[in-house]
PAMARNU-447903 format. One record per residue (C-alpha): residue in three letters; x, y, z. Coordinates in steps of 0.001 Angstrom, whole numbers, padded with zeros to 6 digits, always signed. Example, Ala and Ser with C-alpha at 12.3 -4.5 7.8 and 13.67 -1.06 7.14 Angstrom:
ala+012300-004500+007800;ser+013670-001060+007140;
END
This chain:
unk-015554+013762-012993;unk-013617+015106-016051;unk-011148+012545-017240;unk-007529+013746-017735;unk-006130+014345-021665;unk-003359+011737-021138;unk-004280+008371-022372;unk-001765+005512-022873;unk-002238+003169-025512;unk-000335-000425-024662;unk+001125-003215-026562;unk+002301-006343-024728;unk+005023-008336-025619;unk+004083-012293-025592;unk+006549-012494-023546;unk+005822-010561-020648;unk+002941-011048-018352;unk-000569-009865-019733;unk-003580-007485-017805;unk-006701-009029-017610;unk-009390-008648-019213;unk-007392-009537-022260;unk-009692-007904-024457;unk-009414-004575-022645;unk-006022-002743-024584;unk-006022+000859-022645;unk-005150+001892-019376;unk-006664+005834-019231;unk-005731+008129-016549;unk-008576+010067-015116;unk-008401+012679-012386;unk-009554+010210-009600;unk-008166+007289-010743;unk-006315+005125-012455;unk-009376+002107-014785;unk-007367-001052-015598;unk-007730-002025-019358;unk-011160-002111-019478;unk-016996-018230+012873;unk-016090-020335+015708;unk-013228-019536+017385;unk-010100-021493+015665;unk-007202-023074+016991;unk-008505-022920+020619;unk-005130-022104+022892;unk-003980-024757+025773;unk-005148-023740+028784;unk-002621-023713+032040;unk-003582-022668+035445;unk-001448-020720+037670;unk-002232-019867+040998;unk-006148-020265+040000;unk-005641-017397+037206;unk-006202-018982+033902;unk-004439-017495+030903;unk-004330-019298+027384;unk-001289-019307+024795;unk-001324-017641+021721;unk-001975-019412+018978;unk+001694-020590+018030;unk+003514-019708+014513;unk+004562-022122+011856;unk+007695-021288+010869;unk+007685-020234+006785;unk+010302-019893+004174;unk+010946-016045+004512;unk+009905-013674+001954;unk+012938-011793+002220;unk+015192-014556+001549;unk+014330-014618-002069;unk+016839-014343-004426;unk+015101-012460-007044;unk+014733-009441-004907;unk+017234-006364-005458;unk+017820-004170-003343;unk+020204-000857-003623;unk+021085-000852-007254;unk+021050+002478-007265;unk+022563+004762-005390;unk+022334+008758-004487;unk+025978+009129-005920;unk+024945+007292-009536;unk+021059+007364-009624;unk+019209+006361-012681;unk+017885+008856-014553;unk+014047+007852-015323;unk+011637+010129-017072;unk+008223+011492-016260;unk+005689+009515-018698;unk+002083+010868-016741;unk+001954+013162-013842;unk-001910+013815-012667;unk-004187+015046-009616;unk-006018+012055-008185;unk-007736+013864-005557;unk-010824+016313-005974;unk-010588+019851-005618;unk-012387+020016-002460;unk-010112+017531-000741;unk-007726+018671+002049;unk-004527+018507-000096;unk-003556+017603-003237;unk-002424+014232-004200;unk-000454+013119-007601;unk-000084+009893-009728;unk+003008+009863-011557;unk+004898+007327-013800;unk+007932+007247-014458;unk+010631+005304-017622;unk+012820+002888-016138;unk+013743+000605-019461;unk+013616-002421-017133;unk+016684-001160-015040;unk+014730-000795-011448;unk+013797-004631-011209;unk+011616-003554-008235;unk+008672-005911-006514;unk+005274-005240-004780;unk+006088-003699-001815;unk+009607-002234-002331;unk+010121+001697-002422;unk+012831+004144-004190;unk+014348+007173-003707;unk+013709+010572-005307;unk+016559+013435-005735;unk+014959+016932-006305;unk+017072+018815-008679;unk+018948+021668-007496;unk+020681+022372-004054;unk+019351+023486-000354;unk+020465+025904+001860;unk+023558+024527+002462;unk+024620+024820-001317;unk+024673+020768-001268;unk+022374+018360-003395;unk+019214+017808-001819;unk+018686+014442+000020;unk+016533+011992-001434;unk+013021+011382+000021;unk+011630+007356+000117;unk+008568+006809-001672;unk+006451+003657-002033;unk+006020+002293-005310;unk+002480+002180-006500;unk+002845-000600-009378;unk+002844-003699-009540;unk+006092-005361-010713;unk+005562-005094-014180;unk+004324-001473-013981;unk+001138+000533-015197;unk+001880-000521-018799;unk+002511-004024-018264;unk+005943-004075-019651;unk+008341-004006-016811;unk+009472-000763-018181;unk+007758+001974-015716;unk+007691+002461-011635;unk+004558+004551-010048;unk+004329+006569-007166;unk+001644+008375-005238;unk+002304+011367-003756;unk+000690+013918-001889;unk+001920+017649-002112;unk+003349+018923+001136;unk+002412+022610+001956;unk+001899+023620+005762;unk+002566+026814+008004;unk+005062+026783+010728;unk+004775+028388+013949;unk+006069+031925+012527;unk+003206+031771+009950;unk+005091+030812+007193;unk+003937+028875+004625;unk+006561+026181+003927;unk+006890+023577+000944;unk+008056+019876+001077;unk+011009+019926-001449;unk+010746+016641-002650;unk+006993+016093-002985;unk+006572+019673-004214;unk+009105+018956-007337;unk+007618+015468-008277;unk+003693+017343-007979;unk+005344+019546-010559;unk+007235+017556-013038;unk+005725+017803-016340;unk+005556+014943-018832;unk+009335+014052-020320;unk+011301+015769-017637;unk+014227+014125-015947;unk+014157+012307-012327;unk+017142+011080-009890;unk+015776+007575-008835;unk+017550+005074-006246;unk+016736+001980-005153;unk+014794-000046-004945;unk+014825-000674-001517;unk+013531-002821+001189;unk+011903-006352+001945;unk+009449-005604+005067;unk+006230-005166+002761;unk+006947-007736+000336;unk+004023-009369-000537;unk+003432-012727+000718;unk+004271-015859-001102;unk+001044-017917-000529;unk-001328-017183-003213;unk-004116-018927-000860;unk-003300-016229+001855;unk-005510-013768+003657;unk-003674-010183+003236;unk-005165-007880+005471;unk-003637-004504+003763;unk-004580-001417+006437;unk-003856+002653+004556;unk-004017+005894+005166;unk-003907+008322+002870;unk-000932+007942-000012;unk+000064+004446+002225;unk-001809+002818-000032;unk+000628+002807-002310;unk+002062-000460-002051;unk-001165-001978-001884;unk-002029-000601-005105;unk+000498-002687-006055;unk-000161-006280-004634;unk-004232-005337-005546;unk-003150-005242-009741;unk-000881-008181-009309;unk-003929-010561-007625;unk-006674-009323-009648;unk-005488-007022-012653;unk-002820-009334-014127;unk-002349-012749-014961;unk+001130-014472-014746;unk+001715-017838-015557;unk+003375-018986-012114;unk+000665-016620-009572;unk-002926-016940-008955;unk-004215-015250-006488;unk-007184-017466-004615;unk-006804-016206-001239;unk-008800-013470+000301;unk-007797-009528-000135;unk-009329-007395+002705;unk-008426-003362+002083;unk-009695-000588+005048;unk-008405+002717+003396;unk-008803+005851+005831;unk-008872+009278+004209;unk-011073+012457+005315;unk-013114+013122+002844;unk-014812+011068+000095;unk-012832+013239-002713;unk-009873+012296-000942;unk-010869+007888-001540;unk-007332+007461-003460;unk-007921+004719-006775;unk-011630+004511-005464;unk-012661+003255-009100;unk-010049+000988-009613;unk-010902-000908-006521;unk-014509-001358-007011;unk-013668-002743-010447;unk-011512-004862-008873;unk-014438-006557-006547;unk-016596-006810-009336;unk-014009-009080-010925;unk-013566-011092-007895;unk-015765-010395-005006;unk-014962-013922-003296;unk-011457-012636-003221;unk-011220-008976-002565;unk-013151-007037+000284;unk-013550-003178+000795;unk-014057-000740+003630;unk-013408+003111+003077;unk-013412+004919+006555;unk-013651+008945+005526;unk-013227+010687+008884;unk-014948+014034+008331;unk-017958+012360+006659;unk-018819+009042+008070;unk-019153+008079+011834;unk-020371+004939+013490;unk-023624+003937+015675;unk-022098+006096+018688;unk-021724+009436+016598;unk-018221+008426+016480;unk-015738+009607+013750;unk-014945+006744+011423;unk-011492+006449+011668;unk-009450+003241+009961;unk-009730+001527+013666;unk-013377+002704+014086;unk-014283+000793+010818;unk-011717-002382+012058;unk-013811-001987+015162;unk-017403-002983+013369;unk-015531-006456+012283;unk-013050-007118+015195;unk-014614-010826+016102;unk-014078-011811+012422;unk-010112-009797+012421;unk-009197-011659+015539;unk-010097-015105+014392;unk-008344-014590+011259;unk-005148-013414+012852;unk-004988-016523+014537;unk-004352-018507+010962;unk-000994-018815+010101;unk-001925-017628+006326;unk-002882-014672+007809;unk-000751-011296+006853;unk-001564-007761+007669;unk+000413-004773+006204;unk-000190-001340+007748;unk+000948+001620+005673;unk+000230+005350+006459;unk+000320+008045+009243;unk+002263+007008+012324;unk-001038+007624+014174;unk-002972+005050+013178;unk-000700+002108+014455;unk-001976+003058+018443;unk-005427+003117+017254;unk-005341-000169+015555;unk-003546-001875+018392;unk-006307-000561+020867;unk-008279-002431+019375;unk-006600-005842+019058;unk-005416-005289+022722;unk-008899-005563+024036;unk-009894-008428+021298;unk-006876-010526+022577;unk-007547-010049+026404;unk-011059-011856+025959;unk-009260-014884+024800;unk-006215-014637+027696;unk-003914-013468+024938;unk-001360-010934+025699;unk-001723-008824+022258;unk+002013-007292+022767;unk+003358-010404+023136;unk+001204-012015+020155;unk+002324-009485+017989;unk+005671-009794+018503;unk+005461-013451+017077;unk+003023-012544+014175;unk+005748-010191+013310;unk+008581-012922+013719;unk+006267-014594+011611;unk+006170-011764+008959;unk+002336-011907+009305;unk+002460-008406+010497;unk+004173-005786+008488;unk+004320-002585+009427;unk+005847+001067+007340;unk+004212+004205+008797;unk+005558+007994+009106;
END
């Protein structure tokens, strides 16, 4: 596809943590994506017999030293009253012009002052006023860099959003304020920006962990971000030598958000990162089946259910609301083979933080 005509050029400070490969200087923005410079069952559950029905225990959870309890993480520095006023750096369509919507990549200045982390989210404030004649609320977006942004300089935040246009039950057609004025901004305009904001999706500490990172659509955002820090970047107190397992479900192939990106990423480490597109209106299983994100789960559920029993095991969901039923169909019946009540178990995996959860 035709690249875009913006093109970054970066210099690194020593200081700051660099982008592998070193050699590679660039990051170019192209219309579909984003190119970086250049089992046996484990833990086998006690068994207890009760009235001659045998159930087994789930696998129990070691407790951990809780991401959220790190000290380094801010939260709230900015506020809707007194947001910080970033800039728009790139703004461009990631998404083909067959796919069903249009979705944007956009970076914005922050001079260092959002000291957000893989994971976290901020706030947008569309200029002018609604209906009402008051400021319009802000909308929560997920960031979609890494910590030390796109230009590896700590100095820019990313976000990935898709344009909201739909028609209402009287036939109108209707516009999403806030995703509508960020799909417009041009390069050097202004934007309100709060936050950062929460701790649920913060990555995981372990750098020998398996993450287990589930999207739809513009939810994979965050993982965007933990994906450049573990295989991208190199930082002189993180290594990532864990496993990185990525389902992404989107409807059409033109619609594969950062597709590029992510096969250059298993090229650099295919020991460490693994990756399963599911495009609904293209793709369907052995039964004729649409391949949903929980159809494509489905064709490696033995191998997903043993790992979930490891304690450096985390799974982040991020996307439509929808997809959480789906997914949990499937563990339900997974769990039952082994006597495992999957409600219950993932009530402790989430105790646990090993399951992590931010749909709409």
């Amino acid at each position: 596809m035709a690249s875009a005509a913006v093109t970054a050029a970066v210099s690194l400070p020593s200081s700051k943590p660099s982008l592998s490969p070193a050699s590679l200087e660039r990051i170019s923005f192209h219309k579909t994506c984003l190119h970086p410079r250049s089992t046996a069952a484990a833990k086998a559950g006690r068994l207890v017999t009760v009235r001659a029905q045998v159930t087994t225990e789930a696998p129990a959870k070691v407790a951990k030293v809780s991401k959220k309890d790190d000290e380094g993480v801010v939260t709230n520095k900015y506020k809707p009253k007194e947001p910080y006023i970033g800039r728009c750096l790139i703004n461009t369509k990631i998404t083909g012009d067959d796919a069903p919507g249009e979705t944007n990549h956009m970076v914005f200045s922050t001079e260092g002052e959002i000291p957000y982390r893989e994971g976290q989210s901020i706030g947008v404030i569309a200029d002018g006023i609604d209906k009402n004649g008051k400021p319009h609320k802000l909308r929560l977006y997920s960031i979609a860099s890494s910590a030390i942004g796109d230009f590896g300089d700590s100095k820019t935040v990313s976000l990935c959003v898709k344009r909201l246009v739909y028609t209402n039950e009287q036939g109108e057609i209707v516009k999403g304020v806030c995703s509508n004025f960020l799909c417009d901004l041009k390069p050097g305009a202004p934007v309100k920006i709060t936050g950062p904001v929460g701790k649920e999706m913060l990555m995981p500490k372990d750098p020998n962990a398996t993450v287990i990172m589930l999207a739809t659509g513009t939810g994979i955002a965050p993982f965007r971000a933990f994906l450049w820090k573990m295989f991208f970047e190199k930082h002189e107190n993180y290594k990532f030598n864990g496993l990185a397992w990525l389902f992404l479900g989107v409807p059409t192939g033109s619609s594969l958000l950062y597709k590029e990106e992510f096969e250059k990423m298993k090229e650099l480490a295919p020991d460490n990162f693994r990756l399963d597109f599911a495009v609904s209106r293209e793709q369907t299983n052995e039964k004729g089946e649409k391949m949903y994100i929980q159809t494509r789960m489905a064709q490696y559920a033995i191998e997903l259910w043993e790992l979930l029993k490891k304690d450096n095991t985390f799974v982040y969901m991020c996307g439509l609301k929808g997809m959480e039923k789906g997914i949990d169909d499937i563990m339900v019946s997974l769990a039952a083979k082994d006597g495992i009540d999957w409600l219950t178990y993932k009530r402790e995996l989430k105790k646990a933080e090993q399951w992590n959860v931010e749909v709409y």
